[in-house]
N, C-alpha and C positions, 0 to 999 in steps of 0.2 A: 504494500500500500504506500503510493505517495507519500512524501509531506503535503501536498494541498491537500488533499481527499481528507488527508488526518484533522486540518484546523478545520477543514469544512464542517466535518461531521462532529470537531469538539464544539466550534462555537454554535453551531444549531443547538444540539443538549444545554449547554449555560446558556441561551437566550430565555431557555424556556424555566430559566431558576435565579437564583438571586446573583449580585451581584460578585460574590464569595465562588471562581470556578471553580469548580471540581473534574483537574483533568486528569482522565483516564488515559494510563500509559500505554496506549493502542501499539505500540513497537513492540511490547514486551507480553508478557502473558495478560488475560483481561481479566485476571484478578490484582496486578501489579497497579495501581493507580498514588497519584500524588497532591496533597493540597495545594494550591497555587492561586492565592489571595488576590487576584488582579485588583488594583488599587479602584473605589469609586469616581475618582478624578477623572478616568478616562473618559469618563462618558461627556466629559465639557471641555477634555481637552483641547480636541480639535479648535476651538472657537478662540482658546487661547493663544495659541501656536500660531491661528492664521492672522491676529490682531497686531501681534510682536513682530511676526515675519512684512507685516504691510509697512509699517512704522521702521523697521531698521533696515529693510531692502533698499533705502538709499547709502546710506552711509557702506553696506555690504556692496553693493554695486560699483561707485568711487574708490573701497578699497580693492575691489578685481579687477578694475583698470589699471590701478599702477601697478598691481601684482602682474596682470596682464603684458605688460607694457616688458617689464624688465626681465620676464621668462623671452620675449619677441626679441630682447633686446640683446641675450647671452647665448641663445642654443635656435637652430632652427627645430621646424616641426610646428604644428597646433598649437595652442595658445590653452584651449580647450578642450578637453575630450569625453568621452562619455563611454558608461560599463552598465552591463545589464546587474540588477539586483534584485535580489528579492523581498517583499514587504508585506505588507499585510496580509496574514492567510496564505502567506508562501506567494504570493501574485507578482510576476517580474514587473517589473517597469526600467526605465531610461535613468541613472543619476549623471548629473555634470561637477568633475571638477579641475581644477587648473592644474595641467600638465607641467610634474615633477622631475621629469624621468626623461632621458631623451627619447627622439621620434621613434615607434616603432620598437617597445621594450622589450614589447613578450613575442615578437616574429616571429624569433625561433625557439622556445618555446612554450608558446602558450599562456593562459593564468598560470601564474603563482605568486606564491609570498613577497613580497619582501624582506627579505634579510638585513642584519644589522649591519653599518657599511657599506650599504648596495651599492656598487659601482656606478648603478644606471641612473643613481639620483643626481641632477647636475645640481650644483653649487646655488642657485637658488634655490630648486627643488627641497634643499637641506631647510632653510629659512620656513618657508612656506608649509613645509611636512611638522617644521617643530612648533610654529604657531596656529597651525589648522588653517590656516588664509587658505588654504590650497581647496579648504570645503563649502567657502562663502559660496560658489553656484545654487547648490544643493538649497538655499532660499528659496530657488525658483521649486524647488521639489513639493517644498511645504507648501507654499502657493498652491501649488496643483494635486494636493493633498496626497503623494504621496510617503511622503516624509511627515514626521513631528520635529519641533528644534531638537526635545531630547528624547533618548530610548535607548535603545540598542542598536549597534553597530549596524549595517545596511551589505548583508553580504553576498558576493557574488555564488549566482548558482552552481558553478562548477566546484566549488568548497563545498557549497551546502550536500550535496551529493556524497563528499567521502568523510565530513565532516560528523552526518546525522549515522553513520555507519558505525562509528568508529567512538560514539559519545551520546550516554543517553540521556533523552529529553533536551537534544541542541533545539530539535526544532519548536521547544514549545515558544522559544523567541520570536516566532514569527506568530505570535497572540495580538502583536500589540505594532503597531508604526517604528520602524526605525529613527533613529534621531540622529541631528549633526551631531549635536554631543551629549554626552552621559556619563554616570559615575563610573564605568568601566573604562569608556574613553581617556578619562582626567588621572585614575587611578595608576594604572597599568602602560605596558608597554604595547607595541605592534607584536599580534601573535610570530612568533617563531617555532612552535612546536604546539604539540597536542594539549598539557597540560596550564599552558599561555592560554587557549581556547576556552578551558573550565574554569577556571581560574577567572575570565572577562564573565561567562556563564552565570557564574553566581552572582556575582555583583550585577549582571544583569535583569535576574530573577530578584535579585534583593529591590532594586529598582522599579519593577511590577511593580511587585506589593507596596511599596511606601511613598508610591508617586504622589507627588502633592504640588500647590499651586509654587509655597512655598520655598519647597524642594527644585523642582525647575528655576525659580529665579535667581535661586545663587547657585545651579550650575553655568545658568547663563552668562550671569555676571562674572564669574570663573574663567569662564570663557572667553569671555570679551577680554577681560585683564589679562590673560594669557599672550592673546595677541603683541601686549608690550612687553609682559617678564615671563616670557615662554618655559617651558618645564618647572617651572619654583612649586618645588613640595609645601613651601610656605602659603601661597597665595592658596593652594586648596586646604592647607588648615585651616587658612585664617576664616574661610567658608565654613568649617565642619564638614569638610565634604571626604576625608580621609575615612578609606574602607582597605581594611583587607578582607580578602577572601578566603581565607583559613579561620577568621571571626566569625564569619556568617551563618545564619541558621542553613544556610544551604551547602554550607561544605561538608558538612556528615554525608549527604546523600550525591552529592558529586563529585569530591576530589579525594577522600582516602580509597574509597571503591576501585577508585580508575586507574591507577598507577600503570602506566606504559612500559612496555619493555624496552629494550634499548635496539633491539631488532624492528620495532615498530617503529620508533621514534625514528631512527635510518631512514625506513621505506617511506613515511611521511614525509621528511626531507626531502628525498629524491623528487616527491610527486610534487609537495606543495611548495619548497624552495629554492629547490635549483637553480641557477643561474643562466643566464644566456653566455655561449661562450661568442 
């Protein structure tokens, strides 16, 4: 069974019950099931998301011109580019964001990761990747509701594929709209292996349940202040916004369970981060 058929048929059953889901771990035996609090916020989020995204799409738009400007200005190639992902209810759609990497990354071969030091990142690409500028497009995503500002990371389907294989319940992420940014996002690094995955997963499930109006505005503001003091552990204290994922009520049931062999971790690498030579 799919991941769409799966959200399909969980969020049909929770529509017809409160707002407390109850999802059933259809992957696994169907006595195997999990509570998963989806926060009530959501049901007004949308409205908030699209209020903030109308209001700050100018000032995002001014700063992707200059962003714009000085990727045109250092490397040829697009300025822009676009990757399929997947979002609500597993449902792909189009995201944009300003090309890091020079023209033509994955040619030879394919999606994959980025790696730490990736060659293919040019020298502003590095700037732009560590303050997120790179993700200002993705406004327009919100606008067109595919996106929220925050949620869960927005992933391309050819991961979602070996990802949901190999890690359970990745897909229940696709419950709820991806986001520019999120407590996962601010927390943690760029996945490089399997346990980097679960590790974003719980904080992302933590995220569900505890979404609030509240909670959005100081990742946003987080965010926004990031743009000037890029990576500072400090700036997301100073929010409260500091999680590990070994705290959370979701790492009993996601990350002692899962431990990788180092044979898997290898085959992972080959498929999700290999290099273009």
């Amino acid at each position: 069974m799919d991941i769409l058929s799966i959200c399909v048929k969980i969020r049909a059953e929770t529509r017809r019950r409160s707002a407390e889901f109850v999802v059933k771990n259809m992957l696994d035996s169907p006595s195997d099931y999990i509570m998963l609090k989806i926060s009530p916020y959501y049901r007004w989020k949308y409205y908030f998301d699209f209020f903030l995204a109308v209001l700050l799409i100018i000032p995002a738009v001014l700063i992707t011109a200059v962003a714009v400007f000085f990727v045109k200005l250092t490397s040829r190639g697009p300025c822009l580019y676009s990757h399929i992902r997947l979002g609500l209810d597993g449902r792909p759609f189009t995201i944009y964001k300003i090309r890091t990497m020079r023209a033509e990354a994955e040619a030879a071969t394919g999606p994959v990761w980025t790696a730490r030091d990736d060659k293919r990142i040019t020298a502003v690409g590095k700037i732009l990747r560590k303050t997120h500028i790179d993700d200002l497009p993705q406004f327009y995503n919100v606008l067109r509701g595919d996106m929220s500002l925050t949620g869960p990371r927005p992933e391309r389907p050819e991961f979602v594929k070996i990802l949901e294989k190999r890690i359970d319940r990745y897909g229940y992420r696709l419950f709820v709209k991806p986001g520019i940014t999120g407590l996962a996002q601010l927390n943690l690094e760029p996945d490089t292996d399997l346990n980097d995955v679960r590790r974003k997963l719980v904080l992302d499930f933590e995220y569900m349940e505890k979404c609030s109006f509240r909670l959005d505005l100081r990742l946003l503001l987080c965010s926004a202040i990031n743009i000037l003091c890029p990576g500072s552990r400090s700036l997301v204290k100073f929010f409260r916004l500091t999680r590990r994922s070994a705290e959370s009520p979701w790492a009993a049931s996601l990350l002692p369970n899962n431990a990788v062999s180092s044979n898997e971790e290898e085959r992972l690498s080959q498929i999700l981060i290999k290099r273009a030579i």
